[in-house]
N, C-alpha and C positions, 0 to 999 in steps of 0.2 A: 238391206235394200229398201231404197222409196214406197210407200204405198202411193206417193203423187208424184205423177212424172209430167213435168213441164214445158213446154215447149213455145218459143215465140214465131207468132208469123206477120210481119209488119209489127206494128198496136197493137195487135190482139194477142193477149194470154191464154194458151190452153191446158189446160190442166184436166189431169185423168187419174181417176181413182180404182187403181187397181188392187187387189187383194182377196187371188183365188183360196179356195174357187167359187165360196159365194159370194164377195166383196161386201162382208160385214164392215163397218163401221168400228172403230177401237179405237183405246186410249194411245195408242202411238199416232195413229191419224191425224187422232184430234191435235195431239201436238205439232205434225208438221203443218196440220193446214192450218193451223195458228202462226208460224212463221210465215209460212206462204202468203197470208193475208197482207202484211207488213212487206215484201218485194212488190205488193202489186200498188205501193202507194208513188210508186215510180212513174214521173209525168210522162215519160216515152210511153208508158200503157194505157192505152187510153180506153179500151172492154175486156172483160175478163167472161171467158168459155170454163165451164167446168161439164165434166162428164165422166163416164163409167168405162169399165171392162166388164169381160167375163158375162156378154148380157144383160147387165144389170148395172145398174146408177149405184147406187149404195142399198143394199139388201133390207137394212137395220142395222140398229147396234149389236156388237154381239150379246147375245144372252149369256152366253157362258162367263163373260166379262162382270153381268150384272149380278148373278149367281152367286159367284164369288164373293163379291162386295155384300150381297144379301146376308149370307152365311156370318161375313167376317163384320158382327154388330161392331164392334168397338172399334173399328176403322168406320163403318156407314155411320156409329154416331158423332165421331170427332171431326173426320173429313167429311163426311155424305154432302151437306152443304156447300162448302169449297171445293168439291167436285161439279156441280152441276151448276154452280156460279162462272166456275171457268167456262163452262160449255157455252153457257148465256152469251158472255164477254163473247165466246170467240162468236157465236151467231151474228151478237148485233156490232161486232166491227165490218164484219162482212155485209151487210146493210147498211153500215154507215160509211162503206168506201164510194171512193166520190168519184163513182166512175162506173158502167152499168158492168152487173153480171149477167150474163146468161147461162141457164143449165139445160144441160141435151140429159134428157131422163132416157138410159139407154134399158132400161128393163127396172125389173124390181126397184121402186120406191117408198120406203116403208119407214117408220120409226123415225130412228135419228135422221136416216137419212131425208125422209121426207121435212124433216123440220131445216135440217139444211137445205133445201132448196129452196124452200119459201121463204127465205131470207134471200135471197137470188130475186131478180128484178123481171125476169122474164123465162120463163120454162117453156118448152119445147120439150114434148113427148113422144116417142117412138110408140108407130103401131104395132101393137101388137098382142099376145097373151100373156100379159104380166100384171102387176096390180102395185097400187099406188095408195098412200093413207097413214092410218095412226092405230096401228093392231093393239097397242100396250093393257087396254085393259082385259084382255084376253091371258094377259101375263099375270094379271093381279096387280098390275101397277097401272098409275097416270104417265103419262108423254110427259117427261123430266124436261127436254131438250129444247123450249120456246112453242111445244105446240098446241098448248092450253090457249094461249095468248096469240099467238101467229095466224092461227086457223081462224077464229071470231070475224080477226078484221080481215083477213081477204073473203070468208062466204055470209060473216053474219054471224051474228052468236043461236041463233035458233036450230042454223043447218048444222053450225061446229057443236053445239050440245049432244045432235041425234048422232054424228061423224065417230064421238069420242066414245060418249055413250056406246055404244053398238059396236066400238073397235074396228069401224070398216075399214078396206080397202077393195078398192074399184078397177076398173081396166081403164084404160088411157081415155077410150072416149068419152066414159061416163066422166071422169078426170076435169076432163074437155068441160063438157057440158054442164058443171056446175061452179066451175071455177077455178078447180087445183092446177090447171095449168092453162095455157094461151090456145095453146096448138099442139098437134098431132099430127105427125110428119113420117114420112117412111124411111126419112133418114132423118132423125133428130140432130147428127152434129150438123149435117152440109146446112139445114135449114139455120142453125144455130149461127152458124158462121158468117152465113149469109145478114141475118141481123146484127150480126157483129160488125162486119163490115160497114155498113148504112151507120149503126152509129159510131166508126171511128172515122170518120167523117164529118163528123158533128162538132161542135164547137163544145169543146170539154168542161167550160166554165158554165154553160148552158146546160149539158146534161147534170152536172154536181147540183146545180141548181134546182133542176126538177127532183132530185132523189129530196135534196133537203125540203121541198117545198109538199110534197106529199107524204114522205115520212113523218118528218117533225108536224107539220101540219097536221096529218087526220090524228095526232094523238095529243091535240088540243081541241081548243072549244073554236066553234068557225071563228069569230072576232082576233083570238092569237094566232090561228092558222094562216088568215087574210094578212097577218103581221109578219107572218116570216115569206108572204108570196111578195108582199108590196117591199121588202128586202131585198127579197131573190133577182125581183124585177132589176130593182135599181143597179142593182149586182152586174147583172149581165150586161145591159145598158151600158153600163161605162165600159166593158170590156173591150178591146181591140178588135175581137172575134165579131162582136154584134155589126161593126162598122165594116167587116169584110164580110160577111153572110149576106149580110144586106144591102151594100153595095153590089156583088155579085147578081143579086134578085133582080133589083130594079136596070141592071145593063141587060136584062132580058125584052127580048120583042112582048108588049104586052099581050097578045095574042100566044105564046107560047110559057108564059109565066104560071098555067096548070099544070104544063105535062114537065114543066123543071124542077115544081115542087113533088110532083107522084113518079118525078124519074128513080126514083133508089129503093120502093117500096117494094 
């Protein structure tokens, strides 16, 4: 049986990650959302929805999974490496799809799981009492799964030192409020979907364009960063899409050309 069950609605891809009854994270997952990532390079898809069962986004990884591998040295020393490279690969294809994610954190986000989302372009958390973050040193280990690296650059390395350090995990608003996620919603898919919406409406070469202009970007020096925007630019510019957008704009009465642009917000 699937632990990701798919479903299209218009552009939008929804995908759900089921796996009672605590929706641990696992090496089968990891394989299929490694395929899954590859259907979604399909131009018919223009946003990609990921979300949870069982109350929860993805728990963590299993421990009983890592347990094992701890135990079994002579596999953690020949594979251990080639294990959590794949993992890497599958994060940063998922960052580098050229089309937005969004993730509805439907409860517990932790460990792997939390490293998978912040590889997601936009999160959307449910309120409520559950908890969100990077527990692993609690386990005796470091966050294997990009969240040494991941975490820095969306709060800061000062805040990701004390986050790691400390093993925290926080409730959705705290979450909120320091950056782990956008918003806090009492329905995280409807609001999810709702942004999803807004951007498959958007002009797809335009949104690829933003992902590569602030990814590739902040993980250069500003002078190469300003190299890949004045790229992106020109990029879009000639596209088709730019010439309909904004064609579109300007046959607006200019007295109503604020409320066309904050109309989808």
């Amino acid at each position: 049986m699937s632990l990701w069950n798919t479903r299209r609605e218009g552009a939008i891809a929804v995908s759900s990650y089921k796996n009672p009854p605590m929706n641990y994270f696992c090496a089968e997952a990891v394989a299929e959302f490694t395929a899954l990532i590859n259907t979604w390079q399909d131009p018919e898809i223009r946003v990609v929805v990921l979300t949870g069962g069982n109350g929860r986004f993805i728990t963590h990884y299993s421990v009983e999974e890592l347990y094992a591998l701890a135990k079994d040295t002579e596999t953690l020393q020949t594979r251990g490496p080639e294990i959590v490279e794949s993992y890497h690969a599958m994060l940063l294809s998922l960052r580098a799809l050229q089309k937005p994610v969004v993730a509805a954190l439907t409860g517990d986000t932790m460990g792997g799981g939390f490293e998978l989302a912040m590889s997601c372009d936009i999160r959307i958390a449910a309120d409520g009492d559950y908890r969100i973050g990077l527990p692993e040193i609690r386990l005796g280990i470091t966050p294997g799964g990009t969240g040494t690296q991941a975490l820095p650059r969306l709060i800061g390395v000062a805040k990701a030192m004390e986050f790691v350090l400390r093993g925290r995990v926080v409730a959705p608003n705290v979450a909120r409020d320091i950056g782990l996620v956008h918003e806090v919603a009492s329905d995280p898919l409807s609001r999810a979907m709702e942004i999803a919406v807004d951007l498959a409406a958007q002009s797809p070469t335009a949104l690829a364009a933003v992902k590569a202009c602030i990814y590739d970007g902040s993980d250069r020096q500003m002078s190469q960063g300003l190299a890949v925007e004045r790229s992106m630019f020109q990029k879009t510019m000639l596209s088709a899409e730019a010439l309909e957008f904004m064609g579109k704009y300007l046959a607006v009465p200019l007295e109503r050309r604020r409320r066309w642009i904050d109309s989808s917000r």
